[in-house]
C-alpha positions in Angstrom: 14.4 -36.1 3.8 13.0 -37.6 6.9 12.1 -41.0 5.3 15.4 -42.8 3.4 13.0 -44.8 1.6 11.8 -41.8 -0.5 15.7 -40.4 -1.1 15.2 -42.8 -5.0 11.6 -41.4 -5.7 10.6 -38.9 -8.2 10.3 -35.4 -7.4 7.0 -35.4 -8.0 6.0 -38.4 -5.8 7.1 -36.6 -2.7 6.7 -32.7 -3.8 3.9 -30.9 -2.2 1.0 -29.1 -4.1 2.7 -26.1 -6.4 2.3 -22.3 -5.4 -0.3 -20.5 -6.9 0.5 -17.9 -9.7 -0.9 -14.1 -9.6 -1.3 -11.5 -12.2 1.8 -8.8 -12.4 -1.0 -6.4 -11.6 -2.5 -8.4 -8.6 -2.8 -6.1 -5.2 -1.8 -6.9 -2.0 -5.9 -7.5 -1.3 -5.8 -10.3 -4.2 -2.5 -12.2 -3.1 -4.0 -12.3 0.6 -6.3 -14.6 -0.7 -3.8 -17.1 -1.9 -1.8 -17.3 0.6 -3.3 -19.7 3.3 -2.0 -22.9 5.3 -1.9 -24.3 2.0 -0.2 -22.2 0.1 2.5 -20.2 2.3 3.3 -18.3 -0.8 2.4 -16.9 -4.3 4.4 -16.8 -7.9 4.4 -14.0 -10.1 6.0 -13.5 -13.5 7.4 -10.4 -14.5 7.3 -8.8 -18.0 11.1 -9.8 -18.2 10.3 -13.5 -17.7 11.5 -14.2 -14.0 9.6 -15.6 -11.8 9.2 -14.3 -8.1 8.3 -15.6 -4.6 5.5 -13.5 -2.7 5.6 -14.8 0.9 3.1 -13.9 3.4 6.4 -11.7 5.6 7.0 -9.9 2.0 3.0 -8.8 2.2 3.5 -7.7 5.8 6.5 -6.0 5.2 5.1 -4.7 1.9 1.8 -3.0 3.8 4.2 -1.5 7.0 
């Protein structure tokens, strides 16, 4: 952490705003939409219960 002073404070003090989640059926046109300076990513929860990461390089990579 850059600042010392915040090395004691809660994780929720100093934590930025939390990913958005999609639908397990969302398309690659509805997760574009999420992702934005904001948001540099999207969480999606599969039937089995994991969650995944859906960065903006996975959607490139995804529509090559």
């Amino acid at each position: 952490m850059d600042n010392p002073a915040h090395r004691e404070d809660p994780v929720g003090q100093v934590m930025s705003k939390p990913f958005p989640f999609v639908e397990l059926h969302a398309t690659a046109t509805d997760i574009s939409k999420r992702i934005s300076k904001e948001s540099a990513a999207v969480l999606v929860k599969a039937n089995s219960g994991i969650v995944n990461i859906i960065t903006e390089f996975d959607l490139i990579e995804a529509m090559a």
